[in-house]
N, C-alpha and C positions, 0 to 999 in steps of 0.2 A: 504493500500500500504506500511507499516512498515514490512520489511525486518525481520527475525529472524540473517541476519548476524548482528554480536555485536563483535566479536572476533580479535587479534590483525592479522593485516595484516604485515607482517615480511621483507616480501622479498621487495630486494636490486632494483634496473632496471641498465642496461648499461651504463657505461657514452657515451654519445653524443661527436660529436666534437664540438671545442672550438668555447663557443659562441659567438654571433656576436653584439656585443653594437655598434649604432650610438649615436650619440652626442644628447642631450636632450634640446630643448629651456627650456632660464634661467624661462620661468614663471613656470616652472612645476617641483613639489618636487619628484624627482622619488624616490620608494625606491631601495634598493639593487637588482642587478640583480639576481634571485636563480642560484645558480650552479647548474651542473649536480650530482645527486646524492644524491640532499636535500630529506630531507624527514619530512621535520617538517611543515614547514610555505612557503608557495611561493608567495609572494605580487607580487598584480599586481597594484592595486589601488593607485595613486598618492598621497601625502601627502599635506599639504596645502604650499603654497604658501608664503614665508615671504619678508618683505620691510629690508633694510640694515640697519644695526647696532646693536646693540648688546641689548637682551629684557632684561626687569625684570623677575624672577622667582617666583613665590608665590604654594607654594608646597600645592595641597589639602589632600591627605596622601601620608606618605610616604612606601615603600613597608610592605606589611602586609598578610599573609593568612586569608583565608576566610572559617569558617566552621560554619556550621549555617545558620537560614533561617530569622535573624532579621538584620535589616540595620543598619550600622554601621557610626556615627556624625563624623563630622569634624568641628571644625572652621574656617570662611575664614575673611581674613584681606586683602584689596587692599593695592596694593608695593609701599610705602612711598618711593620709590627712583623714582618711574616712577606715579606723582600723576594722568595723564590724561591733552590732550587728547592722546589717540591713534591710532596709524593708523591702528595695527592689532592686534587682541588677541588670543591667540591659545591654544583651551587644548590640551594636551597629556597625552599618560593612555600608560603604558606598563603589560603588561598579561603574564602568563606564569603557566602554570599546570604541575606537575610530570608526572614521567611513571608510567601507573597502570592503572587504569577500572574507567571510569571517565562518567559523562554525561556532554554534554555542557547544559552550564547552561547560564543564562541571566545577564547582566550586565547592570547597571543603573546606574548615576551617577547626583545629581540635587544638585541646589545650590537656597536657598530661593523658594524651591518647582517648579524650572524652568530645565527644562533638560537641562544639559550640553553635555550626551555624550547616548548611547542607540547602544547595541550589543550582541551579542551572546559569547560565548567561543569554542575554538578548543576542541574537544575532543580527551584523551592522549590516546596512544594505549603500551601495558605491555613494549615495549625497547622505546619508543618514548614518549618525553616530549618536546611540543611544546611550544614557545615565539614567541608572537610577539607585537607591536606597532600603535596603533591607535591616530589619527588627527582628530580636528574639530575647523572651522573658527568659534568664537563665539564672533565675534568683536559686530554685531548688539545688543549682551547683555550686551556693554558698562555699560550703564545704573546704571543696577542691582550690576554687578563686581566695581562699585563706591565706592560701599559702604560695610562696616564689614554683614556681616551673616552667616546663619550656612549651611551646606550641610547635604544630605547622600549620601552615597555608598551603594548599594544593588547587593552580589552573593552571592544569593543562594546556599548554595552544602552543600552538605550529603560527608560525610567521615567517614566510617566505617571500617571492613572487607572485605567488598565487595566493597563498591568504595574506593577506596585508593588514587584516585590522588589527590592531594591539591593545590589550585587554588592561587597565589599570584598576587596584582595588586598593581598599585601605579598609579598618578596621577598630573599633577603638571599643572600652568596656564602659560604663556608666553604673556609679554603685551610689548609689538613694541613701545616706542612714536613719538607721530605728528611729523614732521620736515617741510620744506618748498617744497621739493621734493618730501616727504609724509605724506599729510597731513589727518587728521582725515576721515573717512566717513561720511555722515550723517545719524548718529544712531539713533533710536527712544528714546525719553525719555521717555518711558514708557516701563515697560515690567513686565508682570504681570501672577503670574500662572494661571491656571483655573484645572489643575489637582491636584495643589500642589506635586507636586512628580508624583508619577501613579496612576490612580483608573484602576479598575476592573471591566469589563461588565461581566455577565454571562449569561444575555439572551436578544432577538430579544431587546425587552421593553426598555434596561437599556438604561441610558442615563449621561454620565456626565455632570454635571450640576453647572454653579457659578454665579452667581451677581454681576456685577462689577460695578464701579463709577468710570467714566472717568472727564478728564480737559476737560472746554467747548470750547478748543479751539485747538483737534484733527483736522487734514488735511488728515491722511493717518493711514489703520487700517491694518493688518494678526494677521491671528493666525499659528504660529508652530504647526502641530501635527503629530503624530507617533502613530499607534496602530499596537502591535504587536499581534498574533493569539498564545494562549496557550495551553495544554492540547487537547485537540479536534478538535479546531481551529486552531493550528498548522499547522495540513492538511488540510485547508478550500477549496484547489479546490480539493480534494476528497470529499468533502460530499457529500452527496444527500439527496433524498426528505426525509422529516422528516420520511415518510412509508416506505422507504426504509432502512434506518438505523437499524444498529444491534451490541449490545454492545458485542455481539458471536464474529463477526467478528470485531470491533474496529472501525466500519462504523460509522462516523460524522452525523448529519443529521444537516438540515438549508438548504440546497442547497449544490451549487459550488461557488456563489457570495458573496464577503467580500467586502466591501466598507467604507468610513468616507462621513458623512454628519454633516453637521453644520448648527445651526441653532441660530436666532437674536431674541427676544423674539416671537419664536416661529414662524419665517419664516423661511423657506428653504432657506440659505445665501453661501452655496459653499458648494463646492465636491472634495474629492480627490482618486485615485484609491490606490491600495493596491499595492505594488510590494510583488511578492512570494518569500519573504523569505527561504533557505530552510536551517535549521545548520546542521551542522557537523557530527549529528547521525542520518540525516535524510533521511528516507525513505530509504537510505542504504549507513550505515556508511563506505564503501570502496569507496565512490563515492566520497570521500571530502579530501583525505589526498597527499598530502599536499598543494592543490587546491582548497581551499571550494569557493561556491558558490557566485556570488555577493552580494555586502553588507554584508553578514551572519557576519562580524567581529566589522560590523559597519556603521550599522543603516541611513539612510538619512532621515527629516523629509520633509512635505507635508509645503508649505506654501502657505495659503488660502490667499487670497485677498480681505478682509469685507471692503474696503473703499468705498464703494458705499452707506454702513451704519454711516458711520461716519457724516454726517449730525442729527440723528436719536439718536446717542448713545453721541454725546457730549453736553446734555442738565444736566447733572450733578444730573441725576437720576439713580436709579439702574437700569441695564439693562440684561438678562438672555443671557447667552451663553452654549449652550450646543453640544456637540460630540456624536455622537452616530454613529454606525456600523451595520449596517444592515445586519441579519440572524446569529448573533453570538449565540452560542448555550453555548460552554463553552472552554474557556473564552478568552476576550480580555484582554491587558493593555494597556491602552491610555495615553498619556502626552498630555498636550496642553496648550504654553504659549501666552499669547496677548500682539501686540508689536503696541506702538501709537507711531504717531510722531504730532509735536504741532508745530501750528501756529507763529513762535515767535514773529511774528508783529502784534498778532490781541489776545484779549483776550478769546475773543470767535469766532467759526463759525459758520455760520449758514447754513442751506442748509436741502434736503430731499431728499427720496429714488422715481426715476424719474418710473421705475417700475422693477419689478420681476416677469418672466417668470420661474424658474427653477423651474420643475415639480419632482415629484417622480420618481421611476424608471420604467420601463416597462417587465416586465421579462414574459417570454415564457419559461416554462420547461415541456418536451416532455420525461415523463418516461413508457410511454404505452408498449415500449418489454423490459421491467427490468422486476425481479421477484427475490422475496429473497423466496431460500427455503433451505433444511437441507445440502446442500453442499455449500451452498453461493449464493451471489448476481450473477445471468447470465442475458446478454441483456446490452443493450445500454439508455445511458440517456444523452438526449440535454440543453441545458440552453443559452438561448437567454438574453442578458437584455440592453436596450437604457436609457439614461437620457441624457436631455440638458434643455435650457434655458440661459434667460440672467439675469443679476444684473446690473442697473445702477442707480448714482445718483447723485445729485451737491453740491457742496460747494461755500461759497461766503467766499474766504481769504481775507487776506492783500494784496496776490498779486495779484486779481483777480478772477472770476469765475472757476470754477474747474469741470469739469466733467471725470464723471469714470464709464466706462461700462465691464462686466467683462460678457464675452460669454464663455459657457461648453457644448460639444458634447464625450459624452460617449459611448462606445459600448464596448459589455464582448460576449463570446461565451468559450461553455465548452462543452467537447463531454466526456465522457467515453463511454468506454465498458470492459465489464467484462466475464472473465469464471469461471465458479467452478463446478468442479467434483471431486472424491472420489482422482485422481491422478492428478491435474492441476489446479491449482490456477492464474489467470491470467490480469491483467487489463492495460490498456492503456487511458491516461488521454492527453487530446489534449486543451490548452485552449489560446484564444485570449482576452487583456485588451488592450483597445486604449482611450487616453483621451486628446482630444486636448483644452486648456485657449487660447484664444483671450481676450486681456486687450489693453483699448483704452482710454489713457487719455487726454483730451484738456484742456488746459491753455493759458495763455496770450502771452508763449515761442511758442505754437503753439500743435502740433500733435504729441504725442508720441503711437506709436504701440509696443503691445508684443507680440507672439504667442511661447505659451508650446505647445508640443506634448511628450507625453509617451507611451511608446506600450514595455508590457513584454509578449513575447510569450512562452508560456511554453509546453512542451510535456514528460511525464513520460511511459516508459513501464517496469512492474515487471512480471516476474513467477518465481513460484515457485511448481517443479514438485517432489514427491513422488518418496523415494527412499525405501531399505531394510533398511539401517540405516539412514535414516535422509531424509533430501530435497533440491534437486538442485535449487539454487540461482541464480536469471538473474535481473540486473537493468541498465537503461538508459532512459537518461535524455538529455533533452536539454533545457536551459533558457538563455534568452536574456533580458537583461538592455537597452534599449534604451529610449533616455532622447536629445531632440531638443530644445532650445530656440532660437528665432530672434526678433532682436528688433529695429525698425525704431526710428529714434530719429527726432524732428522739422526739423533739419537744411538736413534731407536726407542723413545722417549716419548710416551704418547697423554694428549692430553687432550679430554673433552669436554662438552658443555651439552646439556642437553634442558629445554624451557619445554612448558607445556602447558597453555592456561587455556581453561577450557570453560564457556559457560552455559548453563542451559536456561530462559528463563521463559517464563511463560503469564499469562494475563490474558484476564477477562469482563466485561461489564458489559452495560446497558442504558443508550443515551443519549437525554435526555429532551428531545425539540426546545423546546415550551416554557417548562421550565424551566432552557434550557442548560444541563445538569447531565448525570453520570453516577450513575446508580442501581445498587444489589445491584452493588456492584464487588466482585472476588476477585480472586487470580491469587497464583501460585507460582515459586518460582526456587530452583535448584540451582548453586551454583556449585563448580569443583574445580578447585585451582592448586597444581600440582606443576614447583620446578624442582629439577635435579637436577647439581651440577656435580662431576667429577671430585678434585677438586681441594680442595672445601670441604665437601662431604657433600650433603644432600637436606634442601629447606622445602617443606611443603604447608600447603596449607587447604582446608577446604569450607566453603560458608556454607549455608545452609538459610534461605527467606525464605516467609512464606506472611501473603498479607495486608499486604503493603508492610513487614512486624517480622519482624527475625530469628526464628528459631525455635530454632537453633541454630549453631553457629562451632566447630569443631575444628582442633588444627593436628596434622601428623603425613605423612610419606610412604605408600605405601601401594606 
């Protein structure tokens, strides 16, 4: 489903009339509204959130280019003006690539082998050189930011004759402290790599893998992770059956199903879905400017829920944690840190795992009217797949008996279908991921409830039909972020979050074999970002894009 458009898209759009800003509750960092006639960057995604007064600085580099495919050290030192505690910590990273023939490249950022940040890059197109700025709350890694260590930076980029753009970034921490109006969180004292930076799966098998030796007197366990799809797995709900795949056509094989499993010496301990990523040269690079995709700038991780192991794992023995991705062919990069938090009244707990139910997965794939032959893959292929179960288990603290049940009910569905003939090239990719956490903790305060729901629906249709000089170009897309949390608390306190970022673009053109070029390009994009938090009020946007320029930017709920 990779497009042969690669070429700059030039043209201007109309301006809109003047847009229309409502007023934004103070919890929510919006960024700048786009004007009409942007064409670079159009944020939609809100920034984090800060407490009043004025932070410490602590710079992890300062702006620098990046050519080369080895990562690059930093020093870090916690701000001797702001010793701790704090109420909030916040990285920022500012991005910015020339005009010129660029790939988006991956962006990685860790401190003592622990991710701090994880995203993609805009790709520049020959007059257009995009900037922009990325956020993330990394207050829970208190801990770790306590103390001096070293980081890396990792972007990748080739700069030659041919790719010419140059990718410049910088980075810097911002630590909020405590006051009596805002005071600290309760952050884990532990936080601990298990990736050390990124590893790299390359097939079904691999497995990231580490040993860890925890304090005997853990109460509460997660792990952070983040597995991005590379190379082949980039496209991971394009693949298909391993028979079907064809390095002819640039056909993935594994399946359509990409997932994260974790596991406690060697039980099945949590699950997380994948959100489809898609960057900025993907699948067709006029679908993303200056609108890319959700996330695609920056990354959100998975936080697993192991406390139900925590009776199990705080015996002050080595204990095996491993991530694994099930149908990766080639390749994933996985992060994944472990964050404890400790009993402070009790030097040890004790407790055990009350039982585990979560089963493997159940997958149904139906590729009986597929067929690869010398014009390509034609026929349709199904992919069914269920996983659930429960995790539960108790603790005996300082402040009483603890139980913790963590329930997952999974369900994926993938449909393609495809054409190929000597003059039509054609496929449509239809795919549903739903993943609902039920988390149910009792204590001595009483009954607290959580329930996640996640559901990214996704739908792609490409052709691409044979011309005298070259091949007409057709792509659309639609994907949906949606992300629910509600949480009952003892006392019959609800709180809860609803995210919801939707895109829709399209994109045409004609590409000109001899003049490697794309000709009569157009294509449009709607985007809608609505979050909605109990607690702080409702931020939206929509962006309106036609012709690679805004057309128009509103902000408002709806």
């Amino acid at each position: 489903m990779i497009s042969v458009l690669a070429a700059v898209l030039g043209l201007a759009a109309p301006l809109a009339a003047a847009q229309a800003e409502t007023p934004i509750p103070a919890g929510f960092a919006a960024p700048p509204l786009p004007r009409p006639g942007l064409n670079t960057v159009a944020e939609v995604e809100p920034g984090v959130a800060r407490p009043p007064g004025v932070p410490c600085i602590v710079s992890l580099f300062a702006p620098r280019q990046f050519e080369g495919v080895e990562p690059i050290a930093f020093p870090y030192a916690p701000p001797a003006a702001c010793p701790g505690p704090w109420a909030k910590v916040v990285l920022e990273a500012d991005f910015d690539v020339t005009a010129g023939r660029q790939f988006d490249r991956t962006a990685i950022i860790h401190l003592g082998g622990v991710n701090l940040y994880y995203g993609s890059t805009m790709e520049p197109r020959r007059t257009i050189a995009p900037a922009w700025h990325v956020e993330r709350d990394v207050t829970d890694y208190a801990a770790l930011l306590a103390r001096p260590g070293a980081g890396e930076v990792l972007i990748a980029n080739v700069v030659n004759e041919t790719y010419t753009g140059r990718l410049t970034a910088s980075a810097r921490l911002l630590f909020y402290p405590a006051t009596a109006a805002t005071p600290a969180p309760a952050a884990p004292q532990i936080v601990q790599p298990i990736s050390d930076g990124v590893a790299k799966l390359t097939k079904d098998q691999d497995r990231l893998t580490k040993s860890v030796v925890l304090p005997t007197n853990v109460e509460r366990l997660v792990l952070d992770v983040l597995a991005q799809g590379q190379a082949d797995d980039e496209f991971w709900y394009d693949c298909v059956p391993d028979a079907l795949a064809s390095a002819k056509d640039d056909r993935c094989g594994g399946g359509a199903f990409r997932g994260v499993e974790v596991f406690i010496d060697g039980q099945r301990a949590g699950l997380a879905s994948l959100f489809p990523w898609i960057f900025t040269g993907g699948v067709n690079p006029y679908l993303w400017f200056p609108a890319p995709a959700p996330e695609t700038l920056n990354f959100s991780s998975s936080r697993i829920d192991l406390t139900p192991f925590a009776g199990l794992v705080n015996d002050g023995r080595p204990h095996r944690i491993e991530v694994t991705v099930p149908g990766v062919r080639n390749y994933y990069l996985v992060t994944a840190s472990l964050l404890a938090w400790q009993d402070a009244g009790a030097a040890s707990t004790q407790g055990h795992l009350l039982r585990n139910t979560l089963t493997a997965a159940r997958e149904a794939t139906n590729a009986r009217r597929a067929r690869l032959d010398k014009a390509g893959l034609n026929g349709r292929i199904d992919t069914r797949l269920a996983q659930d179960g429960e995790v539960a288990g108790v603790l005996q603290t300082s402040h009483g008996e603890v139980t913790t049940a963590v329930r997952y009910a999974m369900s994926f569905s993938n449909r393609q279908d495809y054409v190929s003939s000597d003059k039509v090239q054609s496929a449509r990719m239809r795919q549903r991921s739903r993943l609902r956490i039920d988390t149910r903790r009792a204590d001595a305060a009483g009954v607290t409830t959580r329930r996640e729901t996640l559901s990214y629906p996704l739908s792609i249709a490409t052709t691409s039909t044979a011309m005298a000089d070259g091949t007409d170009e057709t792509a659309a897309i639609e994907l949906t972020l949606n992300r629910t949390q509600r949480e009952i608390a003892p006392d019959g306190h609800v709180w809860t979050r609803t995210l919801s970022n939707r895109v829709t673009p399209t994109a045409h053109g004609q590409f000109n074999r001899a003049a490697r070029r794309v000709q009569n390009a157009s294509g449009s994009s709607v985007q809608h970002y609505r979050l909605q938090d109990s607690a702080i009020g409702c931020y939206g946007r929509t962006v309106v894009v036609k012709d690679n320029a805004v057309v128009s930017a509103t902000d408002g709920c709806r």
